[in-house]
C-alpha positions in Angstrom: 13.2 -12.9 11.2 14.8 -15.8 9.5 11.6 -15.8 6.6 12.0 -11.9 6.2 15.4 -12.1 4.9 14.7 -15.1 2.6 11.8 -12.7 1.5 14.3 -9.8 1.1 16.5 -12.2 -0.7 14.3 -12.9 -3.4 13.6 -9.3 -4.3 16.8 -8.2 -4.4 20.1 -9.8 -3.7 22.0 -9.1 -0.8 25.4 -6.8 -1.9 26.6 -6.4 1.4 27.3 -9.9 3.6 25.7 -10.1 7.5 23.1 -6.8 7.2 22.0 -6.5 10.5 18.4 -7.0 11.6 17.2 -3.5 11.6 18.2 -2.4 8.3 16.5 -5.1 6.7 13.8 -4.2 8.6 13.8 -0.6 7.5 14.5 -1.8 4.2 11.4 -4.2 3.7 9.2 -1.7 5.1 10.6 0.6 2.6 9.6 -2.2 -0.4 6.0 -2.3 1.2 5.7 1.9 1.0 6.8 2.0 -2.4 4.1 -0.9 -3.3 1.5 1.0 -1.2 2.2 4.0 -3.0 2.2 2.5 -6.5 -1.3 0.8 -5.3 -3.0 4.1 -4.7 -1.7 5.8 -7.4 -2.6 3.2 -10.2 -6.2 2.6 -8.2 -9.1 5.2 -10.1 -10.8 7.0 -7.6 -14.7 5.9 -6.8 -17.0 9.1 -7.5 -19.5 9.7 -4.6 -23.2 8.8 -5.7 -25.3 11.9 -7.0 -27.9 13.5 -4.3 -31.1 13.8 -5.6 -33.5 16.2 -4.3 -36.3 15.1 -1.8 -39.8 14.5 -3.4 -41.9 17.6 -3.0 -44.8 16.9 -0.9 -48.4 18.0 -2.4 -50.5 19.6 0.5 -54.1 18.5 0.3 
């Protein structure tokens, strides 16, 4: 838990003195939404492949 708020640290700097552990929790999983979010949204979507028809089979 100790890591997790050095982490939240970094990003932003703590305003408020002795957050609690669950808010920092709620907040850190807020930071990884908005970066999963912003992943999606900037990745281009894959087209699926073409179907091609089956080869027609000459009767003999």
């Amino acid at each position: 838990m100790d890591s997790l708020h050095d982490v939240m640290r970094s990003i932003r700097p703590e305003t408020k003195s002795g957050k609690d552990h669950l808010s920092v929790f709620r907040e850190f999983l807020a930071h990884l939404d908005q970066l999963q979010r912003k992943a999606l949204s900037s990745r281009p979507r894959a087209k699926p492949p073409a179907r091609r028809k089956p080869a027609r089979r000459v009767k003999v």
